[in-house]
Structures are given as structure tokens and as C-alpha cells.
PDB file of N, CA, C, O and CB in Angstrom:
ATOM      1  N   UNK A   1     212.027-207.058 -12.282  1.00  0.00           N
ATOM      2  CA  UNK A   1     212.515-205.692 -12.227  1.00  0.00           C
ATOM      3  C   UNK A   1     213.166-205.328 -13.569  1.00  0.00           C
ATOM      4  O   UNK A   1     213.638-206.202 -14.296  1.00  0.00           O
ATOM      5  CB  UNK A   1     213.519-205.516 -11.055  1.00  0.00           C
ATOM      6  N   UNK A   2     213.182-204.134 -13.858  1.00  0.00           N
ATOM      7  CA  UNK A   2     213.482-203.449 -15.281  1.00  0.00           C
ATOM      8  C   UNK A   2     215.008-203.713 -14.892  1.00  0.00           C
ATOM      9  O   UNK A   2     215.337-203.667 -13.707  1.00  0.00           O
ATOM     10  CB  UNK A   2     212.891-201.585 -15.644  1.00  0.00           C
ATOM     11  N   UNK A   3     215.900-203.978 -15.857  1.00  0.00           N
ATOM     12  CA  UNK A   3     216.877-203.627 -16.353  1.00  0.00           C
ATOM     13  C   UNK A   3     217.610-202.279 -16.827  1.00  0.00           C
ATOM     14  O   UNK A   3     217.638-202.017 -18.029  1.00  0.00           O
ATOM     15  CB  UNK A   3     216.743-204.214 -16.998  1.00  0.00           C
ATOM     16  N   UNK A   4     218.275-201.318 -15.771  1.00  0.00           N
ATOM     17  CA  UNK A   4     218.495-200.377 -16.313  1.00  0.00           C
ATOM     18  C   UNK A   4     219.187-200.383 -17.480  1.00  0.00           C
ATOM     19  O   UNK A   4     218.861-199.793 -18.510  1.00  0.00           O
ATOM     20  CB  UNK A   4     218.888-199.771 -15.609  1.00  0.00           C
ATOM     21  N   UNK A   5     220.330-201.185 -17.272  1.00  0.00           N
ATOM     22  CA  UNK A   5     221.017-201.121 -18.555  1.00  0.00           C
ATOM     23  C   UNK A   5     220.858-201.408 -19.559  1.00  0.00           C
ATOM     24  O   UNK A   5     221.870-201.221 -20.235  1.00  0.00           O
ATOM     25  CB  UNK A   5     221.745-201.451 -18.632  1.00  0.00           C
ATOM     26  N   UNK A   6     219.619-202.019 -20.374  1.00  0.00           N
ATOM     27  CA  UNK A   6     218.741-201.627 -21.104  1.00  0.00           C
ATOM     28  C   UNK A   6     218.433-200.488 -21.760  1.00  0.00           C
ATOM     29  O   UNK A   6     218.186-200.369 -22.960  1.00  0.00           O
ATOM     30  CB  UNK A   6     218.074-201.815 -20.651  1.00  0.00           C
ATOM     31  N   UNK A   7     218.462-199.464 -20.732  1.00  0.00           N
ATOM     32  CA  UNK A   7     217.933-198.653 -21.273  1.00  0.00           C
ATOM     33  C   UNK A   7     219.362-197.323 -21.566  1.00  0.00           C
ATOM     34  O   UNK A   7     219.259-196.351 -22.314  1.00  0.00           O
ATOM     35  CB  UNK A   7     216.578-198.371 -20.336  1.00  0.00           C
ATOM     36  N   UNK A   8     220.564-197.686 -20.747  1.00  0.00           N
ATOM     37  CA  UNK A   8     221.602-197.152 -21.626  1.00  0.00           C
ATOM     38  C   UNK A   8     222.136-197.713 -22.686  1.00  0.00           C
ATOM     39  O   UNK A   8     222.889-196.938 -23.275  1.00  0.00           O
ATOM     40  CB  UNK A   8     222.520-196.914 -21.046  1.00  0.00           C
ATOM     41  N   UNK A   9     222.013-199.091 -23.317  1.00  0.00           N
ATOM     42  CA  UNK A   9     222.348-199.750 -23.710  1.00  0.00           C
ATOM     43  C   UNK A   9     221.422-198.810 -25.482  1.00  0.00           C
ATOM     44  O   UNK A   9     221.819-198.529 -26.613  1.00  0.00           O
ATOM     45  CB  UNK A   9     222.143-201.191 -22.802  1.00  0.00           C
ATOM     46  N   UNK A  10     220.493-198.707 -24.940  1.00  0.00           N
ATOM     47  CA  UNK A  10     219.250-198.176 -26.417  1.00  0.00           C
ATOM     48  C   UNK A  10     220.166-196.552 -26.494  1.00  0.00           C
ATOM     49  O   UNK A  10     220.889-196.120 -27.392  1.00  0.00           O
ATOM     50  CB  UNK A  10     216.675-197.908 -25.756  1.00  0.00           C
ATOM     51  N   UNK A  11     219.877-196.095 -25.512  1.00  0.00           N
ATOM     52  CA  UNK A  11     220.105-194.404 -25.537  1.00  0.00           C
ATOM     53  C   UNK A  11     222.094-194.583 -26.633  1.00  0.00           C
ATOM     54  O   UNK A  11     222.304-193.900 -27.635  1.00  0.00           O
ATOM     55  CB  UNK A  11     220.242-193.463 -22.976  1.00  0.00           C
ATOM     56  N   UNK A  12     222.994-195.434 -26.158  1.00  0.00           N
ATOM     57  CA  UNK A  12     224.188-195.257 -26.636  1.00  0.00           C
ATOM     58  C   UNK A  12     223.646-195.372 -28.143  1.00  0.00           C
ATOM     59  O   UNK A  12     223.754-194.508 -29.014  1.00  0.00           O
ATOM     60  CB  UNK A  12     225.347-196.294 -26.069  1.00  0.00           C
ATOM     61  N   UNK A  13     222.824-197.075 -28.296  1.00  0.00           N
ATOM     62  CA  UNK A  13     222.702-196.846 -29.791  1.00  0.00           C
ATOM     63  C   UNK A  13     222.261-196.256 -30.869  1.00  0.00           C
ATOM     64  O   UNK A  13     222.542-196.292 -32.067  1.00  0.00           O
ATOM     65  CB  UNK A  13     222.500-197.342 -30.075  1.00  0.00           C
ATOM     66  N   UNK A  14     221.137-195.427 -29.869  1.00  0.00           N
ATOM     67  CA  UNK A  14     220.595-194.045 -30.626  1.00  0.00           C
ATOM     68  C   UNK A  14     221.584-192.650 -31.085  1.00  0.00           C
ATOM     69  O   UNK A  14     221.610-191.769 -31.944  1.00  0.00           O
ATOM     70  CB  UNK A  14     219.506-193.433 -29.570  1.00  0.00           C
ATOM     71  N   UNK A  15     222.265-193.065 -30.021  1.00  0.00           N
ATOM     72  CA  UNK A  15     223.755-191.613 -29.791  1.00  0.00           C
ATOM     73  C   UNK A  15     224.609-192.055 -31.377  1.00  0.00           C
ATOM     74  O   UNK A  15     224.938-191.272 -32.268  1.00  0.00           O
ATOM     75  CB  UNK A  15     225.421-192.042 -27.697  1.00  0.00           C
ATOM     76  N   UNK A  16     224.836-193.784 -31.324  1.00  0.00           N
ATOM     77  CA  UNK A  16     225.544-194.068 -32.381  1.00  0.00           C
ATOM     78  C   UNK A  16     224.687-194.043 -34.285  1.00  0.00           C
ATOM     79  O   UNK A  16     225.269-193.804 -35.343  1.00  0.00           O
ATOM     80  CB  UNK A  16     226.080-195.555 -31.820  1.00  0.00           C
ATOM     81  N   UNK A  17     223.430-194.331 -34.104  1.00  0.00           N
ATOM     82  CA  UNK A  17     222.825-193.895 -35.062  1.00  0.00           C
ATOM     83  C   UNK A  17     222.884-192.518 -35.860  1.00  0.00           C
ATOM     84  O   UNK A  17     222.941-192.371 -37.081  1.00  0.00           O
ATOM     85  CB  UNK A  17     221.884-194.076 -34.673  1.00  0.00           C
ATOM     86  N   UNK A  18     222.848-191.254 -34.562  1.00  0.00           N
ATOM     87  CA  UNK A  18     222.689-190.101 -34.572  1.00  0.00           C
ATOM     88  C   UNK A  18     223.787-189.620 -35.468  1.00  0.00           C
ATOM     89  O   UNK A  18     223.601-189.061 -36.549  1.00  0.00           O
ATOM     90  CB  UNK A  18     222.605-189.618 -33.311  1.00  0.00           C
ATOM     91  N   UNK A  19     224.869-189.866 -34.962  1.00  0.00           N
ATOM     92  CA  UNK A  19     226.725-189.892 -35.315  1.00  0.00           C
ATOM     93  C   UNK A  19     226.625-190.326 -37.120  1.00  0.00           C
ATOM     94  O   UNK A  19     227.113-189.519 -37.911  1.00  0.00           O
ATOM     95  CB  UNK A  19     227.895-191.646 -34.069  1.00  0.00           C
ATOM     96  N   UNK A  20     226.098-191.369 -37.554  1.00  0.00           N
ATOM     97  CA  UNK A  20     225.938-192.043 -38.525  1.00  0.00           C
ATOM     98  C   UNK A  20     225.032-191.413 -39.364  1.00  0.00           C
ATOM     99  O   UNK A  20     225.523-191.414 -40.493  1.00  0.00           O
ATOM    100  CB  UNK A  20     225.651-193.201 -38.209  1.00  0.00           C
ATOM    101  N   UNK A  21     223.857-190.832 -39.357  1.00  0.00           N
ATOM    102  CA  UNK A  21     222.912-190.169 -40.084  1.00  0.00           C
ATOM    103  C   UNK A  21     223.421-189.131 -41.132  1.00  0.00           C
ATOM    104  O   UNK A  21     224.345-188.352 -40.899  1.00  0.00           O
ATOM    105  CB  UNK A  21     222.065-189.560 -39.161  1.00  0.00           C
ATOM    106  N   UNK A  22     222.888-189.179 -42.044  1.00  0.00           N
ATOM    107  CA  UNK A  22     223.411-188.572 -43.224  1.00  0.00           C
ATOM    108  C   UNK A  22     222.098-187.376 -43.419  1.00  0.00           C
ATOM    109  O   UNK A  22     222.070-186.763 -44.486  1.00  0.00           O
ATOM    110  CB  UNK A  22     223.664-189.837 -44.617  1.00  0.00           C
ATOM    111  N   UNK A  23     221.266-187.142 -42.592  1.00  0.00           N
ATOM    112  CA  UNK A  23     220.719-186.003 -42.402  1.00  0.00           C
ATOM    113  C   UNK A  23     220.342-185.584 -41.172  1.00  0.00           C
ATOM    114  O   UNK A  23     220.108-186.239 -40.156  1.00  0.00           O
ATOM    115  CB  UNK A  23     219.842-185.932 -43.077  1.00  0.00           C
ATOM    116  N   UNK A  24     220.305-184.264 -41.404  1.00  0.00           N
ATOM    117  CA  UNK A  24     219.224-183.305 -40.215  1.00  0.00           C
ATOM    118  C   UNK A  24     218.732-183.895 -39.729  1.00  0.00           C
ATOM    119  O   UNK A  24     219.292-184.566 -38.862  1.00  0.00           O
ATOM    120  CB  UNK A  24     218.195-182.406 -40.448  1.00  0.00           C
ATOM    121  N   UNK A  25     217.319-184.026 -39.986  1.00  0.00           N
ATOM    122  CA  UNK A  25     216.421-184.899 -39.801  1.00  0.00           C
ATOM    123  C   UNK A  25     216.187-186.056 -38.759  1.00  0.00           C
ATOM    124  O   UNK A  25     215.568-186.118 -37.696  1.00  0.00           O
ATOM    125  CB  UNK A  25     216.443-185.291 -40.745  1.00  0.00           C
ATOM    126  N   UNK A  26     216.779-186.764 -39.343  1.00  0.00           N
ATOM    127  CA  UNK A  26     217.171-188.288 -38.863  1.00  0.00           C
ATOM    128  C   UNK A  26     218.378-187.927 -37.555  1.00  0.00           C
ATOM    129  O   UNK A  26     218.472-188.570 -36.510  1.00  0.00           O
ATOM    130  CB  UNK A  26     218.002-189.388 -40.451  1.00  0.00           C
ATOM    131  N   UNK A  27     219.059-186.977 -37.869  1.00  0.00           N
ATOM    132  CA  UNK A  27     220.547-187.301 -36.702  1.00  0.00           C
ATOM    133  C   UNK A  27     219.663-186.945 -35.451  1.00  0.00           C
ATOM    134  O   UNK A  27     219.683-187.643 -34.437  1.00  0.00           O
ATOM    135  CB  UNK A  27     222.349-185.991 -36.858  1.00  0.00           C
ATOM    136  N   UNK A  28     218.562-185.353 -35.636  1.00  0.00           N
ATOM    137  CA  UNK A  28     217.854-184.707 -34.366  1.00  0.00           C
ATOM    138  C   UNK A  28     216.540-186.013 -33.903  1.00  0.00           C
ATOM    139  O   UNK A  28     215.898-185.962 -32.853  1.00  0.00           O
ATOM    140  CB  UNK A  28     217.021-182.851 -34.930  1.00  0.00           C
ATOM    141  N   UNK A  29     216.405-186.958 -34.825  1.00  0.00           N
ATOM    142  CA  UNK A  29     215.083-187.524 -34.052  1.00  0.00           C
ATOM    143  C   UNK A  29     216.136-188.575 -32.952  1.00  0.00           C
ATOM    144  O   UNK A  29     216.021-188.660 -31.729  1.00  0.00           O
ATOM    145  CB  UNK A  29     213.653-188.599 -35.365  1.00  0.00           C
ATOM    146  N   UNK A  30     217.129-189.282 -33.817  1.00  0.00           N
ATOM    147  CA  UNK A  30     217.940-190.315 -33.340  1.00  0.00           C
ATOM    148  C   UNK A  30     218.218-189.452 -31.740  1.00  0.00           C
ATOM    149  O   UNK A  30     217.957-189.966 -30.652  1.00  0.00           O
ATOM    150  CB  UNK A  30     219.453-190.691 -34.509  1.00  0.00           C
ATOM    151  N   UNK A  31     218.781-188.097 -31.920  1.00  0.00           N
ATOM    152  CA  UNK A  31     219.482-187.446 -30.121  1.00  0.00           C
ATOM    153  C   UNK A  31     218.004-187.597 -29.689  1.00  0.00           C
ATOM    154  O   UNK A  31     217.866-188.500 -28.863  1.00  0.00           O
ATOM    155  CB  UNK A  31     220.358-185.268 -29.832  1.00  0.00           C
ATOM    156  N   UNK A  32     216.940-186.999 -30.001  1.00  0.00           N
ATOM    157  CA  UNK A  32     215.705-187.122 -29.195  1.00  0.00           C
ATOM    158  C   UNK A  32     215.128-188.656 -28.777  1.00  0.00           C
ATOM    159  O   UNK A  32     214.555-188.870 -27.709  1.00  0.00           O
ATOM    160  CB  UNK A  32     214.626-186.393 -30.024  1.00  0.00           C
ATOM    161  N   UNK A  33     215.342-189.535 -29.658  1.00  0.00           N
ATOM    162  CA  UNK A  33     215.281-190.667 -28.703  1.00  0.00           C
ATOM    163  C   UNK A  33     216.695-191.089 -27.495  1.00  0.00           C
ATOM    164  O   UNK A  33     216.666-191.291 -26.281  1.00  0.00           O
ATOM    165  CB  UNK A  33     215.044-191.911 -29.761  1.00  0.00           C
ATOM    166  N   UNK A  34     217.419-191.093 -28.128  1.00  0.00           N
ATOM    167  CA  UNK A  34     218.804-191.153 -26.934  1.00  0.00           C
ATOM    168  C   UNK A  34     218.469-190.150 -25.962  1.00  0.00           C
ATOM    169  O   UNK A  34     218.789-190.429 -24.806  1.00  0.00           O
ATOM    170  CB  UNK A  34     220.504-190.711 -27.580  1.00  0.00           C
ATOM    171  N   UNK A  35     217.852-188.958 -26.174  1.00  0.00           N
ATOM    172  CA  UNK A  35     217.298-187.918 -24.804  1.00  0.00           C
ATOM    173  C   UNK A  35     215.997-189.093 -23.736  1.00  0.00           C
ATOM    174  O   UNK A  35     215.988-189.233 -22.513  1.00  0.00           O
ATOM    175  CB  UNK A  35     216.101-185.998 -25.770  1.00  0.00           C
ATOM    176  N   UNK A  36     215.134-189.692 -24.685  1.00  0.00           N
ATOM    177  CA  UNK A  36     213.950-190.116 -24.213  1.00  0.00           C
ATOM    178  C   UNK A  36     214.615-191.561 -23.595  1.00  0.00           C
ATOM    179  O   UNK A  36     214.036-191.962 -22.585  1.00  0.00           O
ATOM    180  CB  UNK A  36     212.672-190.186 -25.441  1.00  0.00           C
ATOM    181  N   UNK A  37     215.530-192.227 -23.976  1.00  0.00           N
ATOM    182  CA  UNK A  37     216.074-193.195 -23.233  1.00  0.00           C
ATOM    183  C   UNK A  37     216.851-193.247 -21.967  1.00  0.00           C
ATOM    184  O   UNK A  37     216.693-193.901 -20.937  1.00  0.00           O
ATOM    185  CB  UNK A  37     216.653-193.652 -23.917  1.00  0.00           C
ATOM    186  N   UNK A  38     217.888-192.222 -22.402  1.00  0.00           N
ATOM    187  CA  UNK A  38     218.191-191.452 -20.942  1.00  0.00           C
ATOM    188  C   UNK A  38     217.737-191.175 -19.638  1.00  0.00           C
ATOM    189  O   UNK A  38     218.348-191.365 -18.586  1.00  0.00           O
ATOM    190  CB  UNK A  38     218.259-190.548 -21.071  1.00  0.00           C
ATOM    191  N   UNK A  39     215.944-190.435 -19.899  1.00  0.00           N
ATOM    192  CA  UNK A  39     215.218-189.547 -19.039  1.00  0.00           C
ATOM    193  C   UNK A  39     214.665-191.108 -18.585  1.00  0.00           C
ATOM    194  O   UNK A  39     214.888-191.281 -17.386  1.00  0.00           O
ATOM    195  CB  UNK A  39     214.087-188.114 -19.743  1.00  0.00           C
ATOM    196  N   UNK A  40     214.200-191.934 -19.035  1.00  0.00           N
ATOM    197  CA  UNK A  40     214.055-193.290 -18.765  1.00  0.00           C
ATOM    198  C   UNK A  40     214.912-194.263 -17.446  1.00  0.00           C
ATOM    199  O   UNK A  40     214.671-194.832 -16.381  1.00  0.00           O
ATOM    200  CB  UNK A  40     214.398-193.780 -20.083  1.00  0.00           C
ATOM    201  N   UNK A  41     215.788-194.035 -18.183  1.00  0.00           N
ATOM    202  CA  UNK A  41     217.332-194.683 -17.306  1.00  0.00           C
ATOM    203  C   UNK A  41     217.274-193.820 -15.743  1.00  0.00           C
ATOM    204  O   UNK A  41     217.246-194.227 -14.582  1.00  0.00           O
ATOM    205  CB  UNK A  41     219.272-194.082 -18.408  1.00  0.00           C
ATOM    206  N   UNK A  42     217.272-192.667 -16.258  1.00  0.00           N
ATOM    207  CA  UNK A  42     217.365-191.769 -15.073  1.00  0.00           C
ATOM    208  C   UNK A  42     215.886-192.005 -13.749  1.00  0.00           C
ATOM    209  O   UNK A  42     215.859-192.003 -12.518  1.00  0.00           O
ATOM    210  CB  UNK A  42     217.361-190.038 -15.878  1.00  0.00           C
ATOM    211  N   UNK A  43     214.928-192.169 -14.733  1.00  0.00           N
ATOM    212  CA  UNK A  43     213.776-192.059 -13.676  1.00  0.00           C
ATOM    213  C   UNK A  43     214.173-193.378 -13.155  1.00  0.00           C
ATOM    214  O   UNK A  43     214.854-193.271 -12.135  1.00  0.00           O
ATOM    215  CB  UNK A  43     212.062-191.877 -14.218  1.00  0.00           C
ATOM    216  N   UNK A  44     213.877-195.051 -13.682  1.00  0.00           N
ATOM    217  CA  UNK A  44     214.661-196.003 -13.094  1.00  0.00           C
ATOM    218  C   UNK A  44     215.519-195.991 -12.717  1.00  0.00           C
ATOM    219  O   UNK A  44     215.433-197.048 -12.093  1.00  0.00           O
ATOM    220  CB  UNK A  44     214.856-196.673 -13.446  1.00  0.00           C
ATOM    221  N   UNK A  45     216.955-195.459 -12.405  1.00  0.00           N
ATOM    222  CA  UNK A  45     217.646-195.514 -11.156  1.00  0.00           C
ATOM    223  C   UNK A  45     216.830-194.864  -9.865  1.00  0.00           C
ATOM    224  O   UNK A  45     216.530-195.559  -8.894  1.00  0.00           O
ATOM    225  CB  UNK A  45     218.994-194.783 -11.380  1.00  0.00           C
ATOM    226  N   UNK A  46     216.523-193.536  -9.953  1.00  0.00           N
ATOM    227  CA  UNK A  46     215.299-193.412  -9.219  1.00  0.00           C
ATOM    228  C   UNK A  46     214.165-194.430  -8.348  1.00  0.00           C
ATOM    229  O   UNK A  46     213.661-194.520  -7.228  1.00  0.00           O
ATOM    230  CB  UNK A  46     214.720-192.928 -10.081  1.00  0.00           C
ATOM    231  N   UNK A  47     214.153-194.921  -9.304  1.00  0.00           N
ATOM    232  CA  UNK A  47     213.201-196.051  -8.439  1.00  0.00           C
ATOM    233  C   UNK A  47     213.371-196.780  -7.863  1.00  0.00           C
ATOM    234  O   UNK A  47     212.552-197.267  -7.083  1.00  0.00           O
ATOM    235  CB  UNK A  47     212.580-196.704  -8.777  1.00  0.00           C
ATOM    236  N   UNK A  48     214.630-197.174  -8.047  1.00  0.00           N
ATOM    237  CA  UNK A  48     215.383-198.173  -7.553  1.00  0.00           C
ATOM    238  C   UNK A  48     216.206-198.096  -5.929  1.00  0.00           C
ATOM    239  O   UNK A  48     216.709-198.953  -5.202  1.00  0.00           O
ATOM    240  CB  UNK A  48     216.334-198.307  -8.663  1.00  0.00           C
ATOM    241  N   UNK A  49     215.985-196.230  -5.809  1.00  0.00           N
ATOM    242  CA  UNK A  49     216.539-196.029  -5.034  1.00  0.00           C
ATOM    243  C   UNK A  49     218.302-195.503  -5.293  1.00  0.00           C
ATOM    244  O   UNK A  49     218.859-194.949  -4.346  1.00  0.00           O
ATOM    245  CB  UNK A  49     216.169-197.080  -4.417  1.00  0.00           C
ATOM    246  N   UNK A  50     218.772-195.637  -6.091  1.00  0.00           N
ATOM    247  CA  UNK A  50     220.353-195.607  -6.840  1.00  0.00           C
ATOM    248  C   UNK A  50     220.727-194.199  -6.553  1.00  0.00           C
ATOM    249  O   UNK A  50     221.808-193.847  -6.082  1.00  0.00           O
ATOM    250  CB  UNK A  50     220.430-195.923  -8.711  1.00  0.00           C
ATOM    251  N   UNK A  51     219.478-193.221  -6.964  1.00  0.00           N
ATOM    252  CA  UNK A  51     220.122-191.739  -6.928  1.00  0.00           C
ATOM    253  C   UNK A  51     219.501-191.068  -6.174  1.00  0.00           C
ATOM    254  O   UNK A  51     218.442-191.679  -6.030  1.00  0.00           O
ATOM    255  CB  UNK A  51     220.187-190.963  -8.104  1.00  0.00           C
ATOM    256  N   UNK A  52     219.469-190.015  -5.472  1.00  0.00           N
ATOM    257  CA  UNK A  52     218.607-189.146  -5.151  1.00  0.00           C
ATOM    258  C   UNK A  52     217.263-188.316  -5.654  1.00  0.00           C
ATOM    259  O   UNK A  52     217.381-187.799  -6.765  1.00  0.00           O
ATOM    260  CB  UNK A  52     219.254-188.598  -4.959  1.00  0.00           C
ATOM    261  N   UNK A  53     216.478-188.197  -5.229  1.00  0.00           N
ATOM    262  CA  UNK A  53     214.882-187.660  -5.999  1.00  0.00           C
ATOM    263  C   UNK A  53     215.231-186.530  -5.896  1.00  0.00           C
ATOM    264  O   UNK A  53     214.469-185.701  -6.394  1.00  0.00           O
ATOM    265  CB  UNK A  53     213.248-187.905  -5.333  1.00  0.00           C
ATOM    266  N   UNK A  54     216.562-185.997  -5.187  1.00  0.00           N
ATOM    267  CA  UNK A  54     216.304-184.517  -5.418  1.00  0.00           C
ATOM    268  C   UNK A  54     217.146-183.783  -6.456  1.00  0.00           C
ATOM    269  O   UNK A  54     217.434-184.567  -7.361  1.00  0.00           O
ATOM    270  CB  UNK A  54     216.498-183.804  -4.151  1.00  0.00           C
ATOM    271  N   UNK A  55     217.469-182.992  -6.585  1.00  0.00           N
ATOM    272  CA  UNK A  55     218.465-182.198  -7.796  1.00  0.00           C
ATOM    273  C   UNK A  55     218.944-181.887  -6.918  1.00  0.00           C
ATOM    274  O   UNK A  55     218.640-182.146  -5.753  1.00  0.00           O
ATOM    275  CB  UNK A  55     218.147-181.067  -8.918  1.00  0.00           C
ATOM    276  N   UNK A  56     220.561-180.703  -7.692  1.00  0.00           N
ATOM    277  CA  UNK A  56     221.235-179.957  -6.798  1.00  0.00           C
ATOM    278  C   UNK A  56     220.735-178.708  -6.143  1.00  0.00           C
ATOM    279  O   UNK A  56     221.359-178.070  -5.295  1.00  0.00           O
ATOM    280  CB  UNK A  56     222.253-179.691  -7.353  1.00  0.00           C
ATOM    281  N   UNK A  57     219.362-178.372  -6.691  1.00  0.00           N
ATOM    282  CA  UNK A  57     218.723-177.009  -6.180  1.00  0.00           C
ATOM    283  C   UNK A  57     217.721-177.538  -4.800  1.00  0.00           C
ATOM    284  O   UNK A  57     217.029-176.756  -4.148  1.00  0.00           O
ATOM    285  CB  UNK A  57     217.647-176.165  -7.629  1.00  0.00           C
ATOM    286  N   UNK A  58     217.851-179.427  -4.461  1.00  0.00           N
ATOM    287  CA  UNK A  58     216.681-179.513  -3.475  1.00  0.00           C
ATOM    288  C   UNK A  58     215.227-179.864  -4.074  1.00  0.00           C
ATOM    289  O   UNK A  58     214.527-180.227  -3.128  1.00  0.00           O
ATOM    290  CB  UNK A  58     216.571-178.129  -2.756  1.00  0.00           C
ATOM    291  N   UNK A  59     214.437-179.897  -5.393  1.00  0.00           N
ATOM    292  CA  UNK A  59     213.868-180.183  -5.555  1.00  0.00           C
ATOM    293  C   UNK A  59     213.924-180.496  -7.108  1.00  0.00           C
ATOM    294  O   UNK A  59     214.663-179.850  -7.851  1.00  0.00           O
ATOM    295  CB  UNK A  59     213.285-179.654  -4.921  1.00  0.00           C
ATOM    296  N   UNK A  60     212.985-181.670  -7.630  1.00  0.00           N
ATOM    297  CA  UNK A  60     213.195-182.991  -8.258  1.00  0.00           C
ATOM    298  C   UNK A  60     212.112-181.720  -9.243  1.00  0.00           C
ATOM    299  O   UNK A  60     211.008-181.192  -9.108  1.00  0.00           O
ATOM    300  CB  UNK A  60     212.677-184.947  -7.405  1.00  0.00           C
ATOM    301  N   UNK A  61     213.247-181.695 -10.224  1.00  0.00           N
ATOM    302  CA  UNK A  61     212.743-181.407 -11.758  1.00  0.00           C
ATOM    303  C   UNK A  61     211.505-181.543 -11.904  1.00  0.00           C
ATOM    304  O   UNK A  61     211.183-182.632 -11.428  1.00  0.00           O
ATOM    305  CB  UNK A  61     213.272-182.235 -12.798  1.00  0.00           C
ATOM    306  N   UNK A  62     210.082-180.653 -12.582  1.00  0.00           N
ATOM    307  CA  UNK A  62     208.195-181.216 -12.798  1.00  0.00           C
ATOM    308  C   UNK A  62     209.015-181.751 -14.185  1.00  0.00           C
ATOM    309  O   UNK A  62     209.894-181.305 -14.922  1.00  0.00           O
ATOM    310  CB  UNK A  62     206.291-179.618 -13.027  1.00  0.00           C
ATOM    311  N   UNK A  63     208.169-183.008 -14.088  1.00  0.00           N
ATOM    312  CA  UNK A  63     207.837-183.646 -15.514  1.00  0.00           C
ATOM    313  C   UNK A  63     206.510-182.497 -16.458  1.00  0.00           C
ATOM    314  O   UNK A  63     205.528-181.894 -16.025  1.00  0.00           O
ATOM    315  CB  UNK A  63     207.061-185.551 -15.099  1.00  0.00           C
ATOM    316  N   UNK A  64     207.134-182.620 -17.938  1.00  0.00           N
ATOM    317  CA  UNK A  64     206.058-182.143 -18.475  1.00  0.00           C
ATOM    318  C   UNK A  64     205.209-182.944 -18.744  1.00  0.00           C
ATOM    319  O   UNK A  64     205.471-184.127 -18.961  1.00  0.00           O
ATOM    320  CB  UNK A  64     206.232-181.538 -19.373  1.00  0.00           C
ATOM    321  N   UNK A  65     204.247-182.539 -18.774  1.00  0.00           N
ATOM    322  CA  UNK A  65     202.809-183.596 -19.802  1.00  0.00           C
ATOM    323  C   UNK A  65     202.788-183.712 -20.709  1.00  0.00           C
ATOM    324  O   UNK A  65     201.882-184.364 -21.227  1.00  0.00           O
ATOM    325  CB  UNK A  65     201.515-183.388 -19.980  1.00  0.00           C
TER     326      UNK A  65
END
């Protein structure tokens, strides 16, 4: 079984990269991977059963393609 914390473990160090970046550039790709690690973390608790599939509106966010 996956290790969630893994995958907060990446998303913090992307957050801390981001913080550190000495450009544009680099700080927005660093949050977009800490976003993509996150959405990760999140779908695995999910799977796991940990959280609910639904949102607060009742139905579970469409993934984009």
C-alpha cells in the first residue's frame, strides 16, 4: 500500500523550494508541483477510505483530463 505520507512529505518540500526560489518561474512550477502532490495525497486518503468521496456540496469534484 502507498504511503500517504510520502506524498505530504514531497508536496511540503516543494512548498519549501517554492519559499526559496529566486524566481517567478521556478517559485510557480515548485507551488504547481506541491498542488500536484497534494491532489495526490488527497485522492489516496480517498482510497483508503480516510475521507469522504464527497465534498461539502454532496458531490466529488470531475477530475480534468
Amino acid at each position: 500500500m502507498i504511503d500517504a505520507r510520502k506524498y505530504l512529505n514531497n508536496a511540503e518540500n516543494c512548498m519549501e523550494l517554492a519559499e526559496s526560489a529566486t524566481d517567478p518561474p521556478a517559485r510557480a512550477r515548485y507551488l504547481r508541483m506541491a498542488q500536484g502532490w497534494l491532489a495526490l495525497l488527497e485522492e489516496q486518503e480517498w482510497l483508503e477510505g480516510k475521507v469522504s468521496p464527497l465534498s461539502e456540496t454532496g458531490l466529488r469534484p470531475k477530475q480534468e483530463s
